[in-house]
Each structure stands twice: as C-alpha cells, then as structure tokens.
C-alpha positions in Angstrom: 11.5 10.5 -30.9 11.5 10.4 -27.4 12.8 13.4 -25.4 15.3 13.2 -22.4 12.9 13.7 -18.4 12.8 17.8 -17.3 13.4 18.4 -13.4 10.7 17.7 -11.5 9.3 14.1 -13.8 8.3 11.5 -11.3 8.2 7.9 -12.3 6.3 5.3 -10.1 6.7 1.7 -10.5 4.3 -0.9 -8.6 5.2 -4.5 -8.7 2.7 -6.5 -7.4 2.1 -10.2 -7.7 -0.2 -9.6 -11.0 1.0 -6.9 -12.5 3.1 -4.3 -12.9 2.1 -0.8 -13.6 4.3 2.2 -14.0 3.2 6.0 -14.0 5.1 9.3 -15.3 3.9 12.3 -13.6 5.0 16.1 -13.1 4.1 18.9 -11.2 1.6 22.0 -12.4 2.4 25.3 -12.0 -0.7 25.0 -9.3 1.5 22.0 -7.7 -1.0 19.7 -8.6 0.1 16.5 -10.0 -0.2 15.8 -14.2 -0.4 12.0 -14.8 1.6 12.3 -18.5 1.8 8.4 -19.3 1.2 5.3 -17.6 1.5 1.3 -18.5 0.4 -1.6 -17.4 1.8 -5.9 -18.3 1.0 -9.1 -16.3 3.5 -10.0 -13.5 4.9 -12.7 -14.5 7.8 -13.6 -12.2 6.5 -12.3 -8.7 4.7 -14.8 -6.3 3.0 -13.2 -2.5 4.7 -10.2 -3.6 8.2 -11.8 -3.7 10.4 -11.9 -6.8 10.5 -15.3 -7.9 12.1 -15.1 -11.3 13.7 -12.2 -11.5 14.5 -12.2 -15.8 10.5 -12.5 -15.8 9.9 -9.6 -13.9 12.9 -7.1 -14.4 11.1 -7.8 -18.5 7.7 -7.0 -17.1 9.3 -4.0 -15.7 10.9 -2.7 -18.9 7.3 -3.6 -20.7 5.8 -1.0 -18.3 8.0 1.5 -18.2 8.4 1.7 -21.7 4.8 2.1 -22.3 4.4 4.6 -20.4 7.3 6.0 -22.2 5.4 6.3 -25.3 2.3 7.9 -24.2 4.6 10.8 -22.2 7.0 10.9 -25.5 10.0 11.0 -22.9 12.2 9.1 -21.7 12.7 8.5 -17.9 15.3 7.2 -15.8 15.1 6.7 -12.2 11.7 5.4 -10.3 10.4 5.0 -7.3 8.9 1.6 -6.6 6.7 0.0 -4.5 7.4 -2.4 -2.0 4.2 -4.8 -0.6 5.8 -8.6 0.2 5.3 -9.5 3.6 7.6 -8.9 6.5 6.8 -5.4 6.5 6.7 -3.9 10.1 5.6 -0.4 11.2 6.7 0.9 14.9 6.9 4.2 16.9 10.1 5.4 18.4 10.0 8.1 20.9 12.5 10.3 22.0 12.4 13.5 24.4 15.1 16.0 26.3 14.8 19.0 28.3 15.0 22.1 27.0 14.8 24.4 30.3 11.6 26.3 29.0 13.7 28.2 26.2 11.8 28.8 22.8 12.5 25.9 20.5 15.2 26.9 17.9 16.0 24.4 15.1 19.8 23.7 16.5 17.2 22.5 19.1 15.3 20.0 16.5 18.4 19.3 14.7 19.6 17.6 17.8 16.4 16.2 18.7 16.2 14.6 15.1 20.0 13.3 15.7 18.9 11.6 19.0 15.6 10.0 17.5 18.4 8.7 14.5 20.6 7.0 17.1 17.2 5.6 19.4 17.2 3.3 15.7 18.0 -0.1 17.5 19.7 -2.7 14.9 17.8 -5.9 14.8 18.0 -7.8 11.3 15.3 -6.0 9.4 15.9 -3.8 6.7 14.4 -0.1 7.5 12.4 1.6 4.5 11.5 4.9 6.5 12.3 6.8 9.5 11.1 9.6 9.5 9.6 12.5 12.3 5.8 12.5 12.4 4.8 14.6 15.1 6.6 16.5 18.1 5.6 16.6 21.8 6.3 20.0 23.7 5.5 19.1 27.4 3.9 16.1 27.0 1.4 17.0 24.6 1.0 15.2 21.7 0.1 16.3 17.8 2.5 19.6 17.6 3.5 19.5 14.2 5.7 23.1 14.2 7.5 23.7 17.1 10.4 25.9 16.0 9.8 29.4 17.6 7.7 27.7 21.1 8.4 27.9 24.5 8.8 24.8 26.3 10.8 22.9 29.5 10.4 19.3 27.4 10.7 18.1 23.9 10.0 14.9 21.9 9.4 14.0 18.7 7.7 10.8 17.4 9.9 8.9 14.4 7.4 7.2 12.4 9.8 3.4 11.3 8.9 0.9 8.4 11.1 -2.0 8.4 11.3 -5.1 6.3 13.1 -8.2 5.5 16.4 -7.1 3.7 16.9 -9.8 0.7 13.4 -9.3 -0.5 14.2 -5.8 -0.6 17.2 -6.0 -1.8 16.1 -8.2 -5.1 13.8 -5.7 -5.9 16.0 -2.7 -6.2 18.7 -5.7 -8.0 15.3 -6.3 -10.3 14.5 -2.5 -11.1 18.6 -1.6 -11.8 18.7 -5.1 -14.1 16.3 -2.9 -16.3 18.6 0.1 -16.6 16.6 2.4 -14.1 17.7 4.2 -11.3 16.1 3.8 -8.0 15.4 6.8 -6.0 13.5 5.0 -3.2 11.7 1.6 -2.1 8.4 2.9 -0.5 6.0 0.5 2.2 3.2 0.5 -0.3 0.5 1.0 2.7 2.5 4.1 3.2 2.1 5.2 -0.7 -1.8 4.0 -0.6 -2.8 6.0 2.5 -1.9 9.3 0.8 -3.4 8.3 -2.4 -6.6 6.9 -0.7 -7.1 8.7 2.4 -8.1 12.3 3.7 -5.8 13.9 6.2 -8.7 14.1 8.1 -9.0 10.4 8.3 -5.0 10.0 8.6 -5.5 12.3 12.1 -8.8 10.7 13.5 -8.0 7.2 12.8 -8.5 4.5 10.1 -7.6 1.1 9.1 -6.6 0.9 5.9 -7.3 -3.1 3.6 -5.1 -3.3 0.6 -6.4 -6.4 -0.9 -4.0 -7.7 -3.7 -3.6 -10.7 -5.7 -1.3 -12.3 -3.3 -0.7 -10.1 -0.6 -3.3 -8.8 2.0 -1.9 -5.5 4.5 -3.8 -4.0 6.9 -2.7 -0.7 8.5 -4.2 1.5 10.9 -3.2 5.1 10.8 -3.5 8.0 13.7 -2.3 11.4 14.1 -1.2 11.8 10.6 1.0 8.6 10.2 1.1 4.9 9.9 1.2 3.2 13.6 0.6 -0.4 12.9 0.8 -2.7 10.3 0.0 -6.5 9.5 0.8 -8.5 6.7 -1.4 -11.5 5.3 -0.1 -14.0 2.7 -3.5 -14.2 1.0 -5.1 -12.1 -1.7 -7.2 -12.2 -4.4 -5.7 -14.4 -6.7 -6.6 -17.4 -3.9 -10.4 -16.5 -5.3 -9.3 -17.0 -8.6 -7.7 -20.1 -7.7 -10.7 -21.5 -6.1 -12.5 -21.1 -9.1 -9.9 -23.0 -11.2 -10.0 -25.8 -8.7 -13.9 -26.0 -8.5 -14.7 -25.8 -12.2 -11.7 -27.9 -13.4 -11.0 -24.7 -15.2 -7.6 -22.7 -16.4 -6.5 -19.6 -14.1 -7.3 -17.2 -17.0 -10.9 -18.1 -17.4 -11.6 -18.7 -13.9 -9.7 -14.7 -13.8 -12.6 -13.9 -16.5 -15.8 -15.6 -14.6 -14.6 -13.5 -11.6 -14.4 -10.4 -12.7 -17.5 -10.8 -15.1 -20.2 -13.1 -13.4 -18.4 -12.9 -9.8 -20.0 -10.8 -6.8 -19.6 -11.1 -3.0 -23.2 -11.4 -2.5 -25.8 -13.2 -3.8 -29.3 -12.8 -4.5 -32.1 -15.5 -5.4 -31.3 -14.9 -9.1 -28.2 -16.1 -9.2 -29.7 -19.6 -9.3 -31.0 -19.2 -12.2 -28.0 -17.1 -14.3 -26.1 -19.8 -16.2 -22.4 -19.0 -16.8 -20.4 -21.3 -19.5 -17.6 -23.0 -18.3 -14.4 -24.8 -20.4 -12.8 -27.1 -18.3 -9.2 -28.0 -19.2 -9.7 -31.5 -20.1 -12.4 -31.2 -22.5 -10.6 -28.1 -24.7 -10.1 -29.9 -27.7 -13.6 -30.9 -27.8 -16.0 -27.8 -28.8 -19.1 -29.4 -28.0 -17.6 -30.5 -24.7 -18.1 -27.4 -22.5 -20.3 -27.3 -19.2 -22.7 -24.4 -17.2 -22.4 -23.9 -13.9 -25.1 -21.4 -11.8 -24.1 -17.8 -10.9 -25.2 -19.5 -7.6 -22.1 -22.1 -7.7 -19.6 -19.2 -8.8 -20.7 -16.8 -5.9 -20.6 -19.5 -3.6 -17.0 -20.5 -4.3 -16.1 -16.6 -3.8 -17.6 -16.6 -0.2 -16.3 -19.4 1.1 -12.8 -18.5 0.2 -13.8 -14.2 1.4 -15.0 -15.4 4.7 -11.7 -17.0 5.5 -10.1 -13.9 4.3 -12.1 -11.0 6.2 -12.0 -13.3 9.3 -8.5 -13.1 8.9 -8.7 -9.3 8.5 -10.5 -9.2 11.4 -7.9 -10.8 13.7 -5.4 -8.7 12.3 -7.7 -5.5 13.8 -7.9 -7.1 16.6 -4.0 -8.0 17.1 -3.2 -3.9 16.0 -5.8 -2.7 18.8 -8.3 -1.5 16.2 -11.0 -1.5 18.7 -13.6 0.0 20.8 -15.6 4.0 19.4 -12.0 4.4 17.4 -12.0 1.1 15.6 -14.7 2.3 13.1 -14.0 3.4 9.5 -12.3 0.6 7.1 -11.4 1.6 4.0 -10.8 -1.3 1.4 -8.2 -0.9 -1.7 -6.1 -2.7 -4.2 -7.0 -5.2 -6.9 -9.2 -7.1 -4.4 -11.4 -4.4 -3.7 -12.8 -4.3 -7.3 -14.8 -7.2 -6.9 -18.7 -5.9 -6.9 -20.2 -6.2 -3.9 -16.9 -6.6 -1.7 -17.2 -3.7 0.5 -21.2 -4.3 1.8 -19.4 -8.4 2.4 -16.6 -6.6 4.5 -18.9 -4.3 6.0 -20.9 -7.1 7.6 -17.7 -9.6 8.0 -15.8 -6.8 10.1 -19.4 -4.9 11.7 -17.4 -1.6 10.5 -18.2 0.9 8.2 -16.2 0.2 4.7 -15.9 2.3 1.8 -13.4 1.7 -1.3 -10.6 3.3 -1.4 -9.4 4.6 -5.5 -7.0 7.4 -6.0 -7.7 11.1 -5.8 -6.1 14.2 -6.4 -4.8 13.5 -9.5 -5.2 15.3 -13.4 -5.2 12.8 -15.8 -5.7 9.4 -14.7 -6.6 7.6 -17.5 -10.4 6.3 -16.4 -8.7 2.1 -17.2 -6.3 3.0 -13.9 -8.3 5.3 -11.6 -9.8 2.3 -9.1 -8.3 0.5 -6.5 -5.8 -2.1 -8.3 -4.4 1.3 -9.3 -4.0 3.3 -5.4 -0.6 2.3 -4.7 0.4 3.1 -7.9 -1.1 6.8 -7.7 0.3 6.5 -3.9 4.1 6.3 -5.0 3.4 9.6 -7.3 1.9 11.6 -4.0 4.9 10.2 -1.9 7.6 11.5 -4.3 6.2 14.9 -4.9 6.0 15.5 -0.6 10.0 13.3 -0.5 9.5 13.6 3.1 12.3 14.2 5.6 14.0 10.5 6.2 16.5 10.6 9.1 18.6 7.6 7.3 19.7 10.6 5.5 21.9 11.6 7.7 22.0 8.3 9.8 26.1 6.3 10.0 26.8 3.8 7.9 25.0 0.3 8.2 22.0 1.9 10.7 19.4 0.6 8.4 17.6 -1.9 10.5 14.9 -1.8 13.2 13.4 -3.7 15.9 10.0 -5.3 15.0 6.8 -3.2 16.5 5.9 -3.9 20.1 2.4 -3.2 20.3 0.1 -0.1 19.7 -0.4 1.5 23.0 0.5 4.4 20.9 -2.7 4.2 19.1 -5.2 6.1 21.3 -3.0 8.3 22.5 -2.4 9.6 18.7 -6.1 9.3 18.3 -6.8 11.7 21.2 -4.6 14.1 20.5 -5.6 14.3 16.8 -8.8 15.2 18.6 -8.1 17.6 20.6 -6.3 19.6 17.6 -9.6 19.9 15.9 
C-alpha cells in the first residue's frame, strides 16, 4: 500500500505534445536530488503544446503520475508542471534609486524588490515568473549580494516570463481535473536550462534549442538568467509526418523508421541499406509490403531539418545571438535524439552544438536520462531552488506583462558575467 508524500517530495509533471512524463524526487541529506519514481504515457490530447482534448490528457496525466506512484510506493499530491506552448515571452525590467552612498540594508532591497513589482506593466499576457536576477550598485552590472555594500545607486534586474493566459489556464484546469494540486506552471526553457546547463554557461552566454515533437524554443541566456526567448510551431513530430506522407505509411511506423533507420546525415551506404515499409493501403495484404533505401528515409529527414535549423537560425538572429558571443548551441528535448542531429545543426547554424541531457541527478532511470527527458529533470532542479517570485507579494490581478522589446540587454549581461570571472 502506498504511503502518504514526507516534506520535502517534489513531483514534476511535463506535458508535452507526445508525451507526458512525471517524476517523484526528494532531497538527500547531502541536498542532492533522489529521483524515487518516474512514468512515462503517450500524449494523447495535446497538439503544438496546446491542450486540445482535455479528458485525453488530464487521463494521460493520471497514467503518469500514478506510475510513478508505484515505483516511489507513495502517494503524491501536488506538482509542478511544465509549461512549453507557444506565446511564451521572456523580457528584462530594470529598476534603480538612489541610496546616498549608505551601505545597502535589506529595508533597502525590500523596497527596491517592491518598485521592480510595481515597474510590472499590464498588457494581456499571463506572467509565469518575475523574479530578481541580478542587482546593479553604481552602474555595475552582475552583483548578486549586495546587502551589507556601500553604494550612492541601486538597481536590480527582474528577470519576466509571460504567456498567453487561456493556454495557461487549461493546463492548471487539466492538472486539478486529475485530483492534483498545482504548486507552480514553470516556462519549460527555464526548467531545461538548469537541468542542461552549467552556471558557467548560464553567466557567459548560450542559446539553448529545445526541439520537441511539436514545439521548437530557443532561448539565449546571460548573466545567470534567461534574456530572450522565441517560440517555433514546429518540432519533431513534422519529421515523423513527412515520413508518413512519403511512404504512404501510418504515424506509428513512420515514428519506428525514424528513430531506428533515421539519421541527419548520410553516407554513401545508405543507398544500399534497404528498410521495409507497410504502407496503409496494402495492410491486409502480407505479401503486399514495399523497401525503400536508407538513402530515401534520410533524405525525407533533411529536407524537412533544413527548414527547421533555418528557422532556428532566424530566431538567433531576431534575439541578437551574434557576433564572438553568439557561439555555443546547446540542443535538447525529444528532437535532439535523433543520431546525427547535432553535427547537422552544427553545420546548419556554423556554431558549436553539443546535446544537452540532464545532470546532477541520483537515480535517473538510464530509459529517461537523454534529452526528451531535460525538462522533465528541469522542473525537479526548479522546485528544489523555489526561487524568490515577486508575484508573491505583487496586488491582486498584476499577473501580466508587456511582450519583450529587444535584447540590448544581452551584451551588456555577457560582459559583466566577464568581468566577474
């Protein structure tokens, strides 16, 4: 019989647009985090990471959860879940008042925090985060402690995530139907960054890919924190699409030939691999089944990636990822576990690309330790920090923000993560 959560159990829930995994997780006495169950069913009722039939996912949901149920032996209730659909948005606020070259005392941060609450400007989005990042004392950037330091100026930088509201909104109505609290809706890229990147590579700069089945975000983080973000409504369920539509072939095989004859590069012997093929109309004949080359299959892949990664590319090019800064991509989510996908993007973007799987935790089953898994592993890291959110302590209905403006913040963060080091 299942026993009742201790303090301190962490559920995460990811509902992407082909599957939902959940994860139970607690703390060890060294504060690492213990992975104590996890589970894993097809999304069936999400489409571009939207809820399109929400009885089919809100089941999916319980499916997960109560797998991972089993394997813990307990039973959980409240999660925090993932949030990926496009809309998402990612801005900087800044805020800064004199202080008359006193030391800083935290009456002096309380109010600063207040201010940087209020500089929240309503504009129809729903906001996920706001919370401080980094303070200024005199105009410098990066200080991440300033109680106890002289100074005649300070700021602070409010790191926002806004999104759509009703998206947002089903999904918490989705996760409650299934008899779960919700302790929080996280941005997934800001889950997967902490899953998937140093804090090295969080300060210097990086662009993070999160390639899943129907949803494509890129983010770019500097000095610590997410500065930009772009969502693409592609993913890598288009591929598998592709393939259906080439072949003549159901989704579910054309999922199979993917993942077990599919590559993003190709090689002279791929024209001579032969790879069966069942096309739909000739199923109830057994003798009625064609072969198609590996040669045909990869080509289908890299048609449909090169559209994809030049879309990626514009997106770098829209969030100011550019120029000595603009270098290291890292590449995650279910996309990213295609072989060969990273040396494609490495050439497609002319950056350097590694994969991004989660780290840091003790045990991950080996089935969900690469990238479809990140966010998932993300949501754990993000509830065990529960960083300071100012909506906290923010009035009544101050829960939306004004899309981002542009990243002139970007090398500034960049530099000053610099000079720290």
């Amino acid at each position: 019989m299942a026993k009742v959560a201790p303090e301190g159990l962490i559920t995460a829930l990811d509902i992407g647009s082909s599957k939902v995994s959940a994860m139970i997780a607690t703390r060890g006495d060294g504060g690492e985090l213990i992975v104590l169950g996890t589970g894993q069913r097809e999304s069936r009722g999400v489409k571009r990471g939207y809820i399109a039939d929400m009885a089919a996912t809100e089941a999916a949901v319980r499916e997960a959860v109560e797998q991972a149920e089993r394997i813990a032996g307990l039973n959980i209730e409240n999660v925090w879940v993932g949030f990926s659909a496009g809309g998402l948005v990612s801005d900087v606020a800044e805020v800064e008042f004199e202080l008359g070259g006193h030391r800083v005392e935290q009456g002096d941060i309380d109010a600063l925090l207040a201010a940087g609450r209020q500089s929240i400007d309503p504009q129809g989005r729903m906001v996920l985060h706001a919370q401080p990042a980094l303070y200024t004392l005199d105009g410098l950037t990066g200080v991440k402690k300033p109680l106890g330091l002289h100074a005649d100026r300070l700021g602070v930088h409010i790191h926002v995530v806004a999104a759509d509201g009703s998206p947002v909104r089903n999904l918490d109505l989705c996760v409650r139907s299934a008899h779960l609290e919700v302790k929080s809706i996280i941005a997934s890229p800001v889950a997967t960054g902490l899953a998937c990147l140093s804090e090295e590579e969080r300060e210097l700069g990086v662009a993070l890919v999160e390639m899943g089945a129907g949803i494509t975000n890129v983010s770019l983080f500097a000095g610590g924190m997410l500065v930009g973000l772009c969502s693409l409504p592609m993913g890598a369920a288009d591929i598998t699409d592709d393939i259906a539509s080439a072949f003549g072939t159901r989704r579910q095989q054309a999922e199979r030939m993917k993942c077990f004859h599919g590559s993003a590069n190709a090689s002279p012997r791929d024209n001579h691999d032969m790879i069966p093929v069942m096309p739909i109309a000739a199923e109830d004949d057994e003798h009625a089944g064609m072969q198609i080359t590996k040669a045909q299959l990869i080509g289908v892949i890299r048609q449909r990636l090169e559209h994809q990664m030049g879309e990626v590319r514009k997106a770098l090019t829209q969030l100011k990822f550019e120029g000595p800064v603009g270098r290291q991509v890292v590449l995650t989510g279910g996309g990213a576990e295609l072989k060969g996908v990273a040396d494609y993007a490495q050439q497609a973007l002319g950056r350097s690309v590694r994969l991004g799987r989660p780290r840091g935790l003790t045990g991950l089953p080996e089935a969900h330790g690469g990238p479809a898994f990140a966010t998932l592993a993300g949501l754990a890291f993000y509830a065990a920090t529960d960083p300071i959110d100012l909506r906290a302590v923010a009035p009544a209905g101050q829960t939306v923000h004004r899309p981002s403006k542009g990243m002139g913040l970007f090398r500034k963060l960049i530099q000053a993560a610099r000079a720290n080091y």
